[in-house]
C-alpha positions in Angstrom: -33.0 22.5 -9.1 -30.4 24.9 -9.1 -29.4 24.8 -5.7 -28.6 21.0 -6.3 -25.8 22.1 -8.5 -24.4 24.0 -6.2 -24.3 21.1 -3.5 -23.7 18.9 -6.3 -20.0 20.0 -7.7 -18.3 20.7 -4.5 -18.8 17.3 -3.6 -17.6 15.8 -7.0 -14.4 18.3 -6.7 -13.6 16.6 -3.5 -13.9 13.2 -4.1 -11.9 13.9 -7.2 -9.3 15.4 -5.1 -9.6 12.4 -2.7 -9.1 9.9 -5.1 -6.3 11.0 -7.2 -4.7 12.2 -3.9 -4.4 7.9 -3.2 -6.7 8.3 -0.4 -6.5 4.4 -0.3 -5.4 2.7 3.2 -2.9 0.9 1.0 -0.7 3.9 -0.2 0.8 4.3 2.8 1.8 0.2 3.1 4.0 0.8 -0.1 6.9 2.1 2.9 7.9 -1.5 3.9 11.1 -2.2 3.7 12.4 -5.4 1.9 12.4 -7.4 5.2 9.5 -6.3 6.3 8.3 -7.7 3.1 9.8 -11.2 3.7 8.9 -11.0 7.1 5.1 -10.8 6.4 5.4 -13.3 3.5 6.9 -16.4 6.0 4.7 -15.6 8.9 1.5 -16.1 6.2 3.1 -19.1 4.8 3.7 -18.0 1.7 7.6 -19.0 1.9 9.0 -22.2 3.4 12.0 -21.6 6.0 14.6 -22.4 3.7 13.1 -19.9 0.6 13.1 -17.4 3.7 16.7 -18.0 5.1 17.9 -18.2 1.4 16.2 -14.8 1.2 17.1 -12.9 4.1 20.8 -13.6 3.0 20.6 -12.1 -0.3 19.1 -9.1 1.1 21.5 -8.7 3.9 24.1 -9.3 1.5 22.9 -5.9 -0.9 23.1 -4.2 2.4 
C-alpha cells in the first residue's frame, strides 16, 4: 500500500504543474492579432462584408 503513495503523489504534482502551467491547446491561440481575429470571424460567417469592411477600417485606422 505504501508503494502506491509513492507512485501516487508524483503524478498529482505533475498534473498540478501541467494544469496551472495552461497546458491547454488554446493558451497559445490568445497570440492573434486583431485582424487575425476579424479575419477568422468573416471566413466563419459570423460578420457580414460590410460589418467586416467597417471593421478592418477602424483597426487600420488605430494603427
Amino acid at each position: 500500500m505504501m508503494m502506491w503513495w509513492w507512485i501516487l503523489i508524483p503524478v498529482i504534482l505533475i498534473l498540478a504543474i501541467f494544469l496551472f502551467r495552461g497546458g491547454s491547446p488554446r493558451s497559445s491561440k490568445s497570440k492573434e492579432n486583431p485582424m487575425d481575429i476579424l479575419d477568422n470571424r468573416f471566413a466563419k460567417g459570423e460578420i457580414s462584408k460590410v460589418e467586416y469592411e467597417e471593421q478592418k477600417r477602424t483597426i487600420n485606422s488605430k494603427n
